[in-house]
Structure formats: structure tokens, C-alpha cells
N, C-alpha and C positions, 0 to 999 in steps of 0.2 A: 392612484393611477388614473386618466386622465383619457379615454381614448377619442379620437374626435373621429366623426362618424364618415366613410368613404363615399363613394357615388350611388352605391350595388352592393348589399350584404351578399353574403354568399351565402346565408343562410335565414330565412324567416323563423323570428321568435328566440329561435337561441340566440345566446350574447357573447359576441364577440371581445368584446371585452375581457372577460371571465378565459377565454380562450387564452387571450396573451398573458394574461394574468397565471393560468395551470403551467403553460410554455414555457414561461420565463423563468418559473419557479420565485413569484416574486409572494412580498409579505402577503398575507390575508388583511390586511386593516380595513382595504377601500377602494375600489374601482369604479368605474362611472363611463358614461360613453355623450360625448354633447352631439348636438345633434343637431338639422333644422337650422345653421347656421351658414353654410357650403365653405368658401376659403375663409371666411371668419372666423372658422372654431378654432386653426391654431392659436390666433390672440385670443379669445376668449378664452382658451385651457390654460396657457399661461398666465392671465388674469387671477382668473380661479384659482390658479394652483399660489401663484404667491397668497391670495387672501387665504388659503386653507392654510400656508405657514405660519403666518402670522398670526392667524387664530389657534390654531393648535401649536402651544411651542413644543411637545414632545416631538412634534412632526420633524424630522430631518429632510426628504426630499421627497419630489411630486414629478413620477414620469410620465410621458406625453408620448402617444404613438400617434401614426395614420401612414394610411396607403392611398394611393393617389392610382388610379388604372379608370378607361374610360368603360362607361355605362353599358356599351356594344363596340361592335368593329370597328365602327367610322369615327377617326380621331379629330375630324372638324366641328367646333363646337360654333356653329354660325350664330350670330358675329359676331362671337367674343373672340375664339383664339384656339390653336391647334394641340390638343393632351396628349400628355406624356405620362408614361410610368414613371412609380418612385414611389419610397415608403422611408420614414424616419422617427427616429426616438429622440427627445430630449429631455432633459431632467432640470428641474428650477431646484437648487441646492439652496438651504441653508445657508448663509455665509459664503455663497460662491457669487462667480462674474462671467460673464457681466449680470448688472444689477436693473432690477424693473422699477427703475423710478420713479415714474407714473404712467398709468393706465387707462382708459377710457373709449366704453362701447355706445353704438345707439343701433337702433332699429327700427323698420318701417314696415309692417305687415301687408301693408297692402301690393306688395310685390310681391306675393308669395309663389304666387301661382307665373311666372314670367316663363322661369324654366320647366320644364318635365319629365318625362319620358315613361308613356303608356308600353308598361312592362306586359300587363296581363293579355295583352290583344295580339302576341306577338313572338316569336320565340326569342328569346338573347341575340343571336347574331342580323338579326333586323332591327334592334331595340336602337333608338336613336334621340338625342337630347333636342326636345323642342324647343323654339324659344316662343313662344303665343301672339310675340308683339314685338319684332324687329325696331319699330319704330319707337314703341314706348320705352327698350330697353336705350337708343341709342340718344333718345331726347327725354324725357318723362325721369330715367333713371338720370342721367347724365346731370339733370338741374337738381335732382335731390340729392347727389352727390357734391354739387358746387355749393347746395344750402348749406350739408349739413358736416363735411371733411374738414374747410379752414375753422369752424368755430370749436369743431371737436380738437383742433392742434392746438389753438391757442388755449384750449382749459386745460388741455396736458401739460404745456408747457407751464400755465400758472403754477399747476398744481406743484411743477417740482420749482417752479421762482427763476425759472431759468427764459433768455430770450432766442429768437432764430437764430442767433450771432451765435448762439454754442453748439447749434447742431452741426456737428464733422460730416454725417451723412446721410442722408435720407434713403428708405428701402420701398419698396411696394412688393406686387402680385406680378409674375410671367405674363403680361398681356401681349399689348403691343406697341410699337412704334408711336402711335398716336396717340395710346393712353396714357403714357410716360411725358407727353407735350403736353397733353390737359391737364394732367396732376403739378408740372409743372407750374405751369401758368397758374394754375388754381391756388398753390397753396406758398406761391416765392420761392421755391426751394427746387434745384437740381437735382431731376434723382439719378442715386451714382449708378453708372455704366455696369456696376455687376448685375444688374435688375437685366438688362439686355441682352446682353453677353448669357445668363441662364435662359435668358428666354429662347435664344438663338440654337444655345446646347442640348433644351430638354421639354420645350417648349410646355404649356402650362400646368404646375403639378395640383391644384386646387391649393387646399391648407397648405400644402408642403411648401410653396415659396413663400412666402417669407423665412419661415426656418432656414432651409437651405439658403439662400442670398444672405443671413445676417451672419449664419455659418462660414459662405466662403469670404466674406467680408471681413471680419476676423481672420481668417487663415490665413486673408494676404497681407494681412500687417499694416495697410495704409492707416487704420485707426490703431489707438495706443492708450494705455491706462488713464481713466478719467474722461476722454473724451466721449460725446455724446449723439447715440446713433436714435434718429428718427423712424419708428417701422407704421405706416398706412396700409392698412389692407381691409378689403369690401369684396362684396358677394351677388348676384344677382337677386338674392332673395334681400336684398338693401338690409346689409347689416353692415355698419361700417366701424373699424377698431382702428386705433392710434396709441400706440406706446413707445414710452422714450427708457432705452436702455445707456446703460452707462459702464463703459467698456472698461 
């Protein structure tokens, strides 16, 4: 099991993990919690959990949790985009679908320190998510994102030998209006209307979006067995994933 780490432990030291783990009454094999990644970690748990199949074949399947609620009261994350609650589980099966066809992370440390939020100066309902550098996030990140998203699609796409012409649909992150026109432009590719329309509904869940978007995506049937959905998603701590699933 697979936990990808929330905004605000509710707890220091104890693990959360181990918690859903006792809850669920799930196997004892293996729990893990990622972390230090922010909306990244759902693709990197996914990642991870396919390679743990494949390396372990006794392994049958690899569950994924996270909860998405903001850090303190004020649900404006300036000026990225407005959070929302949500929490979800998924599970990478064995032999099931859709299929992770290829996968591929990068990272950039020196944006670690972008976002924050000085817990210990402060009680909870003042605690508030800083960003250190308005500017550096909106240009500085913005151009290492243009460097490093198109070349990271196209190794994915090598990797599975497939071209743009197959991707049915492209998904991202709950942002905004604007970040959906630069991902465009940036990478040739339309991102489909469900990315919006959730963003509108539930506005940004961290990790959870892309889940949920590839989730109602599938539900509405506009994609169908075999075809081929593109998922991008990045972090302010510049952690960028791209995986190509095949429905």
C-alpha cells in the first residue's frame, strides 16, 4: 500500500499509513507513505506501484490512498488556485485496466523552498500556505516547466512506440483557465474539458486530480478499450510526471 502524503499530518511521528493500513484491515506485506512530492505523488505511487508488480510477481495488487483538505482556513492558495476537499483510493491490479504503459518522473530541488507554511509560529486557524516568490513561481517555474514537460511526453511516448496521433485525451491538475492554455500550447495537445469542468466543481484537490479526472473520464465513456489517455501533472516543488494509460 502506497499512501501519498496530505498538506497537515494530523499527527507528528506517528504514521498514517500504518493507520489505514489497521482501518482497512488490509494485508500486513507492505505500506509506505511518499512524500515531499505535493500533486506528484499520485503519479509517482502509481509508478512505483506498477514497478513493485512487476518486480514482485507474487504481488497481486498495490493500493493508493490520499486526502486532499487545506493546510488552515483560507482556501486561496495565491497564485496558484482555490482547494478543495477530497480523499481517494485506487488500486493498480494485476492484469486489470486500464494499463500503465509508460511512465516517467523528473525533478528539480532547487524549488523546494517556493511553497510553505510556518506551522510552529502560529496556531492552525491562522496557518496559511506561503509562496516565497510570486514571481519566481509564475516565470522561473513556468520556463522549467516548458524545458522540462514536452521532452518528458515525448520519452513516454517513445517508450511505449506510440505517436501524438494516438493520444484520445489528455488530463492534467485542477488549476486554471490559463494553466490549461499554456499546457496547451506547450505540449500540441488539447486538454479535454473534464480537467475544467472538475476544476469548476471542486476546485484543486493536490494529488487527487488527476485520479479523479482520469476516473470521470472513463465514467463517461467518451474513451473505449484500447484507446490512449495522456496524464501530466507537476508540483510547485517542480516535480513533473507524465503517464500514458491505455484504456
Amino acid at each position: 500500500m502506497w499512501r501519498v502524503a496530505p498538506r497537515t499530518q494530523d499527527v507528528l511521528v506517528g504514521s498514517a499509513a500504518g493507520r489505514v493500513q489497521a482501518a482497512g484491515k488490509l494485508t500486513p506485506e507492505f505500506w509506505c507513505t511518499v512524500d515531499g512530492l505535493g500533486c506528484a505523488g499520485s503519479s509517482a505511487s502509481w509508478g512505483l506501484a506498477r514497478d513493485l508488480l512487476v518486480g514482485g510477481r507474487y504481488r497481486r495488487s498495490v493500493l493508493i490512498v490520499h486526502t486532499s483538505r487545506p493546510a488552515g482556513a483560507d482556501r486561496v492558495r495565491y497564485p496558484v488556485t482555490v482547494i478543495g476537499d477530497g480523499a481517494y483510493a485506487m488500486t493498480i491490479v494485476r492484469g486489470g485496466r486500464p494499463v500503465l504503459r509508460a511512465h516517467r518522473m523528473r525533478t528539480d530541488g532547487s524549488f523546494h523552498d517556493l511553497f510553505q507554511v510556518d506551522y510552529r509560529q502560529a496556531p492552525w486557524y491562522e496557518w496559511r500556505e506561503e509562496c516565497a516568490s510570486p514571481d519566481r513561481y509564475r516565470f522561473e517555474l513556468a520556463m522549467a516547466t516548458r524545458e522540462v514537460l514536452g521532452p518528458l511526453v515525448d520519452q513516454v511516448l517513445a517508450d511505449a512506440g506510440v505517436g501524438r496521433d494516438r493520444i484520445a485525451a489528455t488530463l492534467m491538475q485542477n488549476l486554471t483557465e490559463a494553466a490549461y492554455t499554456f499546457h496547451e500550447t506547450l505540449l500540441g495537445l488539447p486538454i479535454h474539458p473534464v480537467c475544467a469542468a472538475q476544476l469548476a466543481a471542486y476546485g484543486h484537490l493536490g494529488a487527487m486530480d488527476v485520479v479523479l479526472n482520469l476516473d470521470r473520464l472513463l465514467a463517461e465513456g467518451t474513451v473505449t478499450e484500447g484507446d490512449l489517455v495522456l496524464v501530466v501533472n507537476n508540483s510547485p516543488v517542480a516535480a513533473w510526471a507524465v503517464s500514458l494509460w491505455e484504456v
